[in-house]
C-alpha positions in Angstrom: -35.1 -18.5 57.6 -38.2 -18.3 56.0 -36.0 -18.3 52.5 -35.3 -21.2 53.3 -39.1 -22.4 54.3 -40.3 -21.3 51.2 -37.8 -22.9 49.4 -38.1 -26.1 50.7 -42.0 -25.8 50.1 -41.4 -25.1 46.3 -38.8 -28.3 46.6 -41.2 -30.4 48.8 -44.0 -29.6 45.9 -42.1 -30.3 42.6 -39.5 -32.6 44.2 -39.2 -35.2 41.1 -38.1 -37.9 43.8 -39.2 -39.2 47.3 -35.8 -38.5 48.5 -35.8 -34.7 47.8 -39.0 -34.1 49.4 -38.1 -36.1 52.5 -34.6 -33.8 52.8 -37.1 -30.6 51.5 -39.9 -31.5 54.3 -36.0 -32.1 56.9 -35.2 -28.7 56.2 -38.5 -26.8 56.8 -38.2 -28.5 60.4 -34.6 -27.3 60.9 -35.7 -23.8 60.1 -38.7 -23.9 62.0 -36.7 -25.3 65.1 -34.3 -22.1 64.5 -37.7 -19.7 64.0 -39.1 -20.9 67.3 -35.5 -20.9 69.2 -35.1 -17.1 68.2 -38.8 -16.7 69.6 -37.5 -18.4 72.5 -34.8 -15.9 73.0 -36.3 -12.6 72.5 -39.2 -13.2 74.7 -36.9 -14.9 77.1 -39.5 -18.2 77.6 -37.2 -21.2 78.1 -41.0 -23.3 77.4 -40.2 -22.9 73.4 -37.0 -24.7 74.2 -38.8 -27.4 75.4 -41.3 -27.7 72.6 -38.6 -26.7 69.9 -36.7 -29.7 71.5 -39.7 -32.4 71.4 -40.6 -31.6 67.4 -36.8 -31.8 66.8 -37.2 -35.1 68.4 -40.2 -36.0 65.7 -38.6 -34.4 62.9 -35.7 -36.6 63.5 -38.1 -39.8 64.0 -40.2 -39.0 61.1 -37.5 -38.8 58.7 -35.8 -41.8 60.0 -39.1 -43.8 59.6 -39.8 -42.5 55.9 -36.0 -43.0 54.9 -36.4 -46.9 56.3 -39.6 -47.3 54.1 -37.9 -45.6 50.8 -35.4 -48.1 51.6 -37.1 -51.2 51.4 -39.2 -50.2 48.2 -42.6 -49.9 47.4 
């Protein structure tokens, strides 16, 4: 997972196009949601659930908000 994260950083950073650091900057989230639901498991705290849930939630709503503004141009 944090491959992945650093990856996506390095992606996020030199991305050459909007696009590629919007799905760079989707897939830090996704592998921060998965950090924080293995955290949730091992210390056996259904609360990181919740909050893992509620920045999914944002993730999701950010990126749709960006792709709609890439959309219609600068």
């Amino acid at each position: 997972m944090l491959l992945s994260i650093i990856l996506s950083i390095i992606r996020f950073v030199k991305g050459p196009c909007y696009t590629d650091r919007v799905i760079a900057f989707d897939v830090m989230t996704i592998s921060s949601l998965a950090i924080i639901a293995g955290v949730a498991y091992l210390s056996n705290r259904i609360i990181y659930l919740d909050i893992a849930m509620v920045y999914g939630i944002l993730s999701f709503l950010g990126v749709l908000i960006v792709a709609r503004y890439l959309e219609k141009g600068f």
